[in-house]
VEXDOKOL-891139 format. One line per 2 residues: number of its first residue (from 1); their letters; for each residue x, y, z of C-alpha. Coordinates in Angstrom, 3 decimals. Each point is the difference from the previous one (the first is absolute). Layout:
BEGIN
NUM = A = X:Y:Z | ...
END
This chain:
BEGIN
1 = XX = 0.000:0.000:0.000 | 2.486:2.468:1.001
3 = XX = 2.178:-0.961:-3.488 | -2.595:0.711:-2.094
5 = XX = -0.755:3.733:2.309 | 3.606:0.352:-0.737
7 = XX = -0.368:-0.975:-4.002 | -2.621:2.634:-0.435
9 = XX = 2.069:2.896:1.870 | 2.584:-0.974:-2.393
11 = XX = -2.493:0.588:-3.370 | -1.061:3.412:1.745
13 = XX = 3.446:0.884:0.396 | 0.645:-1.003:-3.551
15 = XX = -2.830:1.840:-1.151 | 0.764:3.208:1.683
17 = XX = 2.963:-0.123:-1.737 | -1.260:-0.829:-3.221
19 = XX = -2.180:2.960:0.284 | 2.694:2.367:0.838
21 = XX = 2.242:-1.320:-3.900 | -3.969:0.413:-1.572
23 = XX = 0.061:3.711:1.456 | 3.321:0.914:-1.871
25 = XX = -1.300:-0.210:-3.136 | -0.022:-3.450:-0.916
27 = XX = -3.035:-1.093:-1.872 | 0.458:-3.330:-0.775
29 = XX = -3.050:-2.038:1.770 | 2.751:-2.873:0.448
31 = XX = 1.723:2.773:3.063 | -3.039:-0.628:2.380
33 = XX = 0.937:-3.495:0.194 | 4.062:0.360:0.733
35 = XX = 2.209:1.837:1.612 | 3.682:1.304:-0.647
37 = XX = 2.778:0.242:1.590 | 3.563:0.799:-1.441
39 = XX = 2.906:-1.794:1.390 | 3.693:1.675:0.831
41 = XX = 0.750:0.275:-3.845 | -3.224:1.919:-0.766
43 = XX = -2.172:-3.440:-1.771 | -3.426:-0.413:0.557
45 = XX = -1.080:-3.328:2.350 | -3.735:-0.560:-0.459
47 = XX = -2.457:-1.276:2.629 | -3.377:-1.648:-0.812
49 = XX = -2.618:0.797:2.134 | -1.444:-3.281:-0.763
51 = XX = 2.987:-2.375:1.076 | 2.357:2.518:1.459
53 = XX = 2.742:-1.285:-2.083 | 2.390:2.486:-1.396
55 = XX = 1.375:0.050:-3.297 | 3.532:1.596:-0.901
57 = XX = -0.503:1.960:-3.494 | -1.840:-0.739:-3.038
59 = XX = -2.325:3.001:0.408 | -3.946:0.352:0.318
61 = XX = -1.003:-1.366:-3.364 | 1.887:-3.056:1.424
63 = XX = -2.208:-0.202:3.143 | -2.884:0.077:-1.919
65 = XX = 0.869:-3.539:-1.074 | 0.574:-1.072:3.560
67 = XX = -4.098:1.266:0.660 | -0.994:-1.542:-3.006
69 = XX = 1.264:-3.544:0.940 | 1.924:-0.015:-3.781
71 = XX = 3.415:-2.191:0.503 | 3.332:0.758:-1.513
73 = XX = 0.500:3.392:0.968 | -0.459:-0.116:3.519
75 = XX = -0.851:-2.443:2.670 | -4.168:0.155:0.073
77 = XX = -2.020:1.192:3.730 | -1.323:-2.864:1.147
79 = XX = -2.224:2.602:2.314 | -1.351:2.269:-2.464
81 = XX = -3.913:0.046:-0.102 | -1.675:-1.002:-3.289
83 = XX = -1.137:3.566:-0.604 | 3.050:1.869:-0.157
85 = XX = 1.618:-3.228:-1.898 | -2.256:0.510:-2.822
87 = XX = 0.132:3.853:0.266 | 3.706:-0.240:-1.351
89 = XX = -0.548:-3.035:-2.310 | -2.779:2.742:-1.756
91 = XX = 3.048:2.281:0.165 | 3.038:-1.854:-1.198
93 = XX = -2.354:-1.215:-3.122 | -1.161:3.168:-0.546
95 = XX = 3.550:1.140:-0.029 | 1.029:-2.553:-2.948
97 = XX = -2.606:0.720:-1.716 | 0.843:3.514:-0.140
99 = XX = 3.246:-0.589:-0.454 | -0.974:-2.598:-2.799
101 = XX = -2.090:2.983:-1.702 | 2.789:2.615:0.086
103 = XX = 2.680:-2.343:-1.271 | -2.661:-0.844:-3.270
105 = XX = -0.917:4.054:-0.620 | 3.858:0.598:-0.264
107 = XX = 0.898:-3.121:-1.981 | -2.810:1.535:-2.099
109 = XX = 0.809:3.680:-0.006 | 3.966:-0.413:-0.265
111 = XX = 1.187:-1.734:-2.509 | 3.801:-0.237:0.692
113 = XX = 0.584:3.059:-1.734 | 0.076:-0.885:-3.781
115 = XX = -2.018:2.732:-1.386 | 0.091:0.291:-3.767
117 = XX = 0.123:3.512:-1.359 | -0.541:0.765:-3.602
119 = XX = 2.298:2.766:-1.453 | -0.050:1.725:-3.206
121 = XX = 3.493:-0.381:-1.078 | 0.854:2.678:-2.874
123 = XX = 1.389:-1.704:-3.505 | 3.486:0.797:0.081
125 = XX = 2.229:-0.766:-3.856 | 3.530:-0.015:0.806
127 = XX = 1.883:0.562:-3.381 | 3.199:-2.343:-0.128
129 = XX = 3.296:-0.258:-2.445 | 0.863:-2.269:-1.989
131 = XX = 3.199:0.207:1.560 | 1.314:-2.023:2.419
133 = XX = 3.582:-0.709:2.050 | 2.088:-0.375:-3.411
135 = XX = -2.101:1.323:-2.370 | -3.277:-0.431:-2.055
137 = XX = -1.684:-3.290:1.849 | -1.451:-2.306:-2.613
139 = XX = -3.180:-0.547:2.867 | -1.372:3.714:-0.585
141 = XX = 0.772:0.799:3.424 | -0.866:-3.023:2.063
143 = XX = 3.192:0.532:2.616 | 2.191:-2.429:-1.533
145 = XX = 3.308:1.704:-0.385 | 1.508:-0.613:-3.653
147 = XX = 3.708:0.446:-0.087 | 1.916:0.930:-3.101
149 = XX = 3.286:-1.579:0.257 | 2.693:-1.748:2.195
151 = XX = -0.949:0.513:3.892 | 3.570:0.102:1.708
153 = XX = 0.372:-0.834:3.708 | 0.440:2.406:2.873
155 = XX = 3.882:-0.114:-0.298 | -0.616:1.629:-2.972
157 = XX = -0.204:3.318:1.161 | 3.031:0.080:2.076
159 = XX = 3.671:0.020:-0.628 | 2.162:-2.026:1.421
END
C-alpha cells in the first residue's frame, strides 16, 4: 500500500516537472508525458511518466515511439494506458504520411534540374581559304594541312 502511495507521488512529481519543460515553449503533446534532465555534458536523459525509465538521447520524436509501443527505436512502456498509446500511433502515421506526401510533391515539382531551354541561335557563315599549312589544300578547307615539299626535322633550324 504504502509503495504504490509512493509510485503515485513519484508520477506527480514527474508531472510537475513535465509541466514546467511544456511551459517553456515546448509544444510537442509527447512533453506532458516525459521529463528532461541534462547530464554533466549538457545531453538530454528522458523520463517517462508512465514507467519512470529514463532514456539518454535520441530526442522527443524518439519517445514518441516508446508511448506508442513501436519496437526498434526504443524500448516500448509496458505502463502506458491504451489511450495515449494510440494517441501517438495516430501521430507517428500521420507523420509518414505527411512526410510520404511532401517527398511525392517535390519528386514531382523538381525534376533534378534538367530544364531544356530553346534558344534562337543566329546563322553565322564563316568564310574560309583554300589555304592551308603549306599551301592550297586539295580538301577546300577541311583542316587537313597540305604540305608542298620536303618537311626537315627540328635540327634543321639550328647550326651546329
Amino acid at each position: 500500500m504504502e509503495q504504490s502511495q509512493n509510485d503515485q507521488q513519484q508520477q506527480h512529481n514527474v508531472v510537475q516537472e513535465s509541466q514546467t519543460c511544456s511551459s517553456r515553449g515546448k509544444s510537442d503533446p509527447a512533453w506532458e508525458y516525459f521529463t528532461v534532465k541534462y547530464d554533466k555534458n549538457h545531453k538530454a536523459q528522458y523520463t517517462c511518466i508512465f514507467c519512470l525509465n529514463t532514456y539518454n538521447g535520441g530526442g522527443i520524436y524518439r519517445m514518441k515511439y516508446h508511448l506508442a509501443k513501436i519496437p526498434g527505436q526504443i524500448k516500448v512502456c509496458s505502463k502506458v494506458t491504451e489511450e495515449v498509446e494510440l494517441q501517438f500511433k495516430r501521430i507517428l502515421m500521420e507523420n509518414k504520411k505527411n512526410k510520404m506526401e511532401k517527398r511525392k510533391f517535390e519528386e514531382e515539382s523538381y525534376d533534378g534540374g534538367d530544364m531544356e531551354v530553346e534558344v534562337d541561335m543566329p546563322d553565322v557563315v564563316i568564310e574560309s581559304s583554300n589555304t592551308s599549312f603549306g599551301g592550297i589544300s586539295e580538301d577546300a578547307g577541311f583542316g587537313l594541312p597540305v604540305y608542298d615539299g620536303d618537311i626537315g626535322t627540328l635540327n634543321d633550324d639550328y647550326d651546329f
